[in-house]
LODO-901265 format. One line per field, with one value per residue (C-alpha): residue number from 1; chain; y, x, z. Coordinates in nm, 2 decimals. Each point is the difference from the previous one (the first is absolute). Example, Ala and Ser with C-alpha at 12.3 -4.5 7.8 and 13.67 -1.06 7.14 Angstrom:
2
n = 1, 2
chain = A, A
north = -0.45, 0.34
east = 1.23, 0.14
up = 0.78, -0.07
//
This chain:
265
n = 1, 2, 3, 4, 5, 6, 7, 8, 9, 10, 11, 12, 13, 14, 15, 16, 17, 18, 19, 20, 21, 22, 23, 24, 25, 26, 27, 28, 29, 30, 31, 32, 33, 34, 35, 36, 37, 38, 39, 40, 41, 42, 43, 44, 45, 46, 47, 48, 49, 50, 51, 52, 53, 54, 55, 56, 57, 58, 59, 60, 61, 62, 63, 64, 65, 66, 67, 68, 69, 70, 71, 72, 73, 74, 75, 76, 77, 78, 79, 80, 81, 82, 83, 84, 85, 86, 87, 88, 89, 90, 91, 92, 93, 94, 95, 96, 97, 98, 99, 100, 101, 102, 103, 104, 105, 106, 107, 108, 109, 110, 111, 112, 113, 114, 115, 116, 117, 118, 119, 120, 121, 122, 123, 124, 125, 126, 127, 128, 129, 130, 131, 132, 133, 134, 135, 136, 137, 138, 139, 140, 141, 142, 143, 144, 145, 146, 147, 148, 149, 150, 151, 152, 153, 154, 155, 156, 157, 158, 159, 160, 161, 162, 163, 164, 165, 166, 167, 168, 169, 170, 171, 172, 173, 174, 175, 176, 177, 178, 179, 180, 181, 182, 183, 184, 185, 186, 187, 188, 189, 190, 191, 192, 193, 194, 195, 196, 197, 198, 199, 200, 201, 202, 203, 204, 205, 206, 207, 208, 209, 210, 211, 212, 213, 214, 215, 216, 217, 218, 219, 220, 221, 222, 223, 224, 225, 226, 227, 228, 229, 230, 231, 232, 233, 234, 235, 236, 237, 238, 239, 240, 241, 242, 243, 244, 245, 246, 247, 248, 249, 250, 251, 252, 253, 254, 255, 256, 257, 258, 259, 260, 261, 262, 263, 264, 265
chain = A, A, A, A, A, A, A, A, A, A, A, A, A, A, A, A, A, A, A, A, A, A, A, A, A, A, A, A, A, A, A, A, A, A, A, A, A, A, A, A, A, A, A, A, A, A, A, A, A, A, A, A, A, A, A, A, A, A, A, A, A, A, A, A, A, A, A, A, A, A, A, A, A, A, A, A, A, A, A, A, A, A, A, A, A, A, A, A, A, A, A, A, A, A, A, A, A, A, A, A, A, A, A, A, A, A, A, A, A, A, A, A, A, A, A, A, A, A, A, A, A, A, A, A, A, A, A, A, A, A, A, A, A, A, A, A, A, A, A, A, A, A, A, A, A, A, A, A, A, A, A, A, A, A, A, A, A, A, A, A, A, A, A, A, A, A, A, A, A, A, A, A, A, A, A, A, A, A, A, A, A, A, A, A, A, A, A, A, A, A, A, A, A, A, A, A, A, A, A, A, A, A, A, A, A, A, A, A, A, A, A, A, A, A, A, A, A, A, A, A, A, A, A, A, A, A, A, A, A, A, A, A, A, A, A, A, A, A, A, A, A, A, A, A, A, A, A, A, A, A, A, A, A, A, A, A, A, A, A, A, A, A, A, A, A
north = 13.29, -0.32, -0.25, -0.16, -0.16, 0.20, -0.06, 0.25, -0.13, 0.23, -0.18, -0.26, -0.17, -0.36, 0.04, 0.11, -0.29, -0.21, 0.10, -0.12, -0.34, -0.22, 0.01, 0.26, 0.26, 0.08, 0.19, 0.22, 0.30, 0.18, 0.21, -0.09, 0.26, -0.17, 0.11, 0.31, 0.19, 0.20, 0.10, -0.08, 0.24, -0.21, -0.35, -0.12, -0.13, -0.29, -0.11, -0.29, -0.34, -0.15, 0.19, 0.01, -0.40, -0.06, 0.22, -0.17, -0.34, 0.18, 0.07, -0.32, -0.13, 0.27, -0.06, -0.23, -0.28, 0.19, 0.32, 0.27, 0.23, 0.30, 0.11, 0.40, 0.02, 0.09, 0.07, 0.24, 0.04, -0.05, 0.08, -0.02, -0.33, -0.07, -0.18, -0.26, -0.03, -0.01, -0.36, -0.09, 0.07, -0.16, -0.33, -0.01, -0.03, -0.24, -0.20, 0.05, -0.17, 0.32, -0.04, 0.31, 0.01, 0.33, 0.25, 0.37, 0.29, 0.36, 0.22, 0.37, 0.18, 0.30, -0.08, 0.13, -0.21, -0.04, -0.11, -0.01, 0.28, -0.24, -0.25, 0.04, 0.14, -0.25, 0.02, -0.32, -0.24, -0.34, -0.16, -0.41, -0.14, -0.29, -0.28, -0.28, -0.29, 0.10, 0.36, -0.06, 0.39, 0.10, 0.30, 0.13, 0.36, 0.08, 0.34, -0.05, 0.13, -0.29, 0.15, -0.23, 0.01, -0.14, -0.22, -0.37, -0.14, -0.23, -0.07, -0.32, -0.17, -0.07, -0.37, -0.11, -0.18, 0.25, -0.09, 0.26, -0.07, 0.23, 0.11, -0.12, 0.38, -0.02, 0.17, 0.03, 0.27, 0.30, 0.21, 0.18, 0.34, -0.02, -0.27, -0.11, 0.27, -0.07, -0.05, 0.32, 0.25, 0.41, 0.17, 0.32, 0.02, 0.13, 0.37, 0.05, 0.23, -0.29, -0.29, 0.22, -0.04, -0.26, 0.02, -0.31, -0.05, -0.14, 0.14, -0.17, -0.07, -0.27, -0.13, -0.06, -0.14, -0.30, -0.05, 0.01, -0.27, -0.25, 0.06, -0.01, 0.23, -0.11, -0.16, 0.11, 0.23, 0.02, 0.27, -0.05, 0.34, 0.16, 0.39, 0.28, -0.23, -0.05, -0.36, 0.04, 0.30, -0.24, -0.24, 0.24, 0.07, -0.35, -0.20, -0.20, -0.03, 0.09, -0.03, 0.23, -0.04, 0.36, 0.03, 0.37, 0.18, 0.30, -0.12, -0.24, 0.29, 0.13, -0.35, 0.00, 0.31, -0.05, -0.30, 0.01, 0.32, -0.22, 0.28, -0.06, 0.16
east = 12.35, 0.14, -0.07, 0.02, -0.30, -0.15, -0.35, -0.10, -0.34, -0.20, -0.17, 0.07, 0.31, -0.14, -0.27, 0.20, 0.26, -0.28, 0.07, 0.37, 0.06, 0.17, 0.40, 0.01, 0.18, 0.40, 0.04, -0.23, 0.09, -0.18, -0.03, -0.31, -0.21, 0.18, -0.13, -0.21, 0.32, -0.13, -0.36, -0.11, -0.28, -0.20, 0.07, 0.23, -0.33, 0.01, 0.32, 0.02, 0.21, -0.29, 0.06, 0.38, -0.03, -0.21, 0.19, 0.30, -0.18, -0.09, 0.33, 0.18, -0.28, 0.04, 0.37, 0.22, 0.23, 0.30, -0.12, 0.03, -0.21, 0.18, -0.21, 0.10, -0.17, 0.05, -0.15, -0.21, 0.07, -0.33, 0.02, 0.33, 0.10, 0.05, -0.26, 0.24, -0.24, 0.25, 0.14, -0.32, -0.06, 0.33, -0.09, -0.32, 0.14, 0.20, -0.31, -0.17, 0.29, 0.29, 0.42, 0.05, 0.32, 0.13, -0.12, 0.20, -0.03, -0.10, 0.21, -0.17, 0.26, -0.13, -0.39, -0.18, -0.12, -0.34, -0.17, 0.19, 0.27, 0.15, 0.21, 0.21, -0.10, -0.12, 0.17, -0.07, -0.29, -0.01, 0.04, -0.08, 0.15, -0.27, 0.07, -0.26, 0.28, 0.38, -0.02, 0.03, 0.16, 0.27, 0.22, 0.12, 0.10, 0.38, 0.13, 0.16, 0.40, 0.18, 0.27, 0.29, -0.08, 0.29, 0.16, 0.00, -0.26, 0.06, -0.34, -0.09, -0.38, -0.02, -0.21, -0.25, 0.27, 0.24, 0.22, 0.13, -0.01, 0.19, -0.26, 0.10, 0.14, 0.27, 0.28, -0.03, -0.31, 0.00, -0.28, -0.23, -0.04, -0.37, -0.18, -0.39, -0.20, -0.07, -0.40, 0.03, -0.10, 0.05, -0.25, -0.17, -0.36, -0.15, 0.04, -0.14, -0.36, -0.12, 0.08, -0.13, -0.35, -0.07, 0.00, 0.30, 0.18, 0.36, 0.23, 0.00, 0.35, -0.13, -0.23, 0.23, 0.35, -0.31, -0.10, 0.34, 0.06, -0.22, -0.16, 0.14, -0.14, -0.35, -0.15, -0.26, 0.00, -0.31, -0.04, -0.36, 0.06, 0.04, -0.01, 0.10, 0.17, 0.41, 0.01, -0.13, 0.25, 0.28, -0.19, 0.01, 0.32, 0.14, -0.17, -0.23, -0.38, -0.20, -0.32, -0.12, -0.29, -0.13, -0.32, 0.00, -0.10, 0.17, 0.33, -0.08, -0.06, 0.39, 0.15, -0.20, 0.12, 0.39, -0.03, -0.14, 0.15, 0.34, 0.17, 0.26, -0.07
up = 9.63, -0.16, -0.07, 0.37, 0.12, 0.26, 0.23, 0.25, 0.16, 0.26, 0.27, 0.30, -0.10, 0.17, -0.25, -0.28, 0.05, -0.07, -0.36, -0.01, -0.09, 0.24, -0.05, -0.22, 0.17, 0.03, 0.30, 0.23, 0.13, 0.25, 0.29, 0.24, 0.17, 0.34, 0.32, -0.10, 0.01, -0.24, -0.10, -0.37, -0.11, 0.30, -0.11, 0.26, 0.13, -0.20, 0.10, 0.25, 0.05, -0.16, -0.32, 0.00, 0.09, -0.35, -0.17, 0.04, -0.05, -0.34, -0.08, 0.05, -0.24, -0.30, 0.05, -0.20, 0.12, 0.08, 0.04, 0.21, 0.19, 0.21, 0.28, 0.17, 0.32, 0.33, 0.36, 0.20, 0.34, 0.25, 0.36, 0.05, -0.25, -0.37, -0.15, -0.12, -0.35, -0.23, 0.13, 0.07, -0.38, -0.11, 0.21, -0.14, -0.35, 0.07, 0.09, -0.35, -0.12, -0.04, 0.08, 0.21, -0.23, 0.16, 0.27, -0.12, 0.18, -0.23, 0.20, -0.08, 0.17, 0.05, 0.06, 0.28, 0.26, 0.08, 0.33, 0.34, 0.09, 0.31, -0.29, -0.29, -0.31, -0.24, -0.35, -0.15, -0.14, -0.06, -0.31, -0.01, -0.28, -0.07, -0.29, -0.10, -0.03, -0.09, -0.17, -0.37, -0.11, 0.21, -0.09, 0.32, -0.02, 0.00, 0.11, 0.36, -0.04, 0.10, 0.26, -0.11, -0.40, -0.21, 0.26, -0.02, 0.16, 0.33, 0.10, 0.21, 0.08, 0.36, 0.06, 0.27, 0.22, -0.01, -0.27, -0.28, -0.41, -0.22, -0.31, -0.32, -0.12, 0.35, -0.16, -0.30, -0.09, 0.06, 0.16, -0.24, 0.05, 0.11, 0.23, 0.02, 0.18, 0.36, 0.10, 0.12, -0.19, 0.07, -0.24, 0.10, -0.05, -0.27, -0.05, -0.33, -0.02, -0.21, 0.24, 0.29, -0.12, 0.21, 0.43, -0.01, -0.34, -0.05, -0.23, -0.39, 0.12, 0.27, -0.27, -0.27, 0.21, 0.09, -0.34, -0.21, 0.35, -0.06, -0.36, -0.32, -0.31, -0.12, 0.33, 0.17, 0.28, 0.26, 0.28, 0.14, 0.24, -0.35, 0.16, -0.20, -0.22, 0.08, -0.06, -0.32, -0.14, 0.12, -0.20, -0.33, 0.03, 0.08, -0.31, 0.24, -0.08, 0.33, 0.15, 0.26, 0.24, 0.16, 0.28, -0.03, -0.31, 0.07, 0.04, -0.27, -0.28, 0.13, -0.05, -0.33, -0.12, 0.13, -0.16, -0.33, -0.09, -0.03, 0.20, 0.29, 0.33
//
């Protein structure tokens, strides 16, 4: 491993945030156990709005002013209607004190759907965006093909009352060859033996377009939802320090092991 500073801690993560000093952390990110959508060895038990509520209380408190904490959730579907818990979750941050700074969409493409047959397949979770102040480490990810690449650009902003202002490049830049990704974002899930450890992991690809997003080498990455450890290899192999936060101990040994063995997925 190098010479990185990594903490893995085993145990319930609103206890163990108790142990991270106030503003100290960079960015979280994290995938909840939302809904019971998924069982966790039996601990979806202690899941609850009362938990997720402190937990994000917790995080706004560990993170510093212009951090960022990237929640992945989504719904279940009970009798007939979608919970609607991940907005509830999303408005309830912005209460601790959180900018909702963007609500993306993780389009899995070709994931299953799960619960009612009588609507369209569900391909996508949620992913809030959630900033304490103005986010400090921006480094939005360029690799859209810009269709019109090379010509000069003729691009106009369009005000409240209707009236049209050319941008300052009208006419005489020309288009770059790729644009600012869209908050869309089409990544298969994970498909690797070692991130299929775990009944709901997301691919290291997920975790690492966040952190090179809104962290910069040598800050501190949380993910209190630790699981077999994804956040943390993107972690490794980004130059970020990172503390995870794991309930279970068997999936904690495989994020431990995946992690501490330096080796990618």
């Amino acid at each position: 491993m190098s010479d990185q500073n990594i903490k893995l801690l085993l145990g319930d993560c609103l206890e163990r945030m108790k142990e991270i000093p106030d503003g100290s952390v960079d960015l979280t990110v994290t995938s909840p156990p939302y809904d019971n959508l998924r069982t966790y060895n039996g601990n979806n038990d202690q899941w609850g709005e009362s938990v997720w509520k402190s937990v994000l209380q917790s995080l706004y408190s560990v993170t510093k002013d212009g951090g960022v904490v990237v929640w992945v959730v989504s719904d279940a579907t009970v009798k007939g209607s979608e919970t609607g818990t991940s907005f509830k979750q999303a408005l309830w941050a912005m209460e601790c004190g959180f900018r909702l700074h963007d609500t993306m969409i993780w389009n899995k493409q070709n994931c299953a759907s799960v619960g009612s047959m009588n609507r369209y397949e569900n391909t996508f979770e949620y992913m809030f965006v959630m900033s304490k102040g103005a986010p400090l480490s921006v480094s939005l990810i360029r690799d859209r093909k810009n269709k019109y690449a090379g010509d000069i650009q003729h691009s106009s902003i369009r005000h409240p009352d209707g009236s049209v202002r050319k941008t300052s490049g009208y006419g005489k830049r020309a288009i770059s060859d790729f644009g600012r990704r869209r908050n869309v974002w089409d990544i298969f899930p994970a498909k690797r033996m070692s991130e299929r450890l775990h009944p709901a992991p997301f691919p290291e690809e997920l975790a690492r377009d966040h952190i090179i997003s809104w962290s910069n080498e040598g800050d501190t990455v949380l993910d209190p939802f630790m699981g077999s450890g994804t956040t943390g290899v993107a972690c490794l192999n980004t130059g970020r320090d990172f503390i995870g936060i794991e309930l279970d101990q068997g999936y904690f040994d495989i994020a431990q092991k995946r992690i501490n063995t330096g080796a990618r997925p």
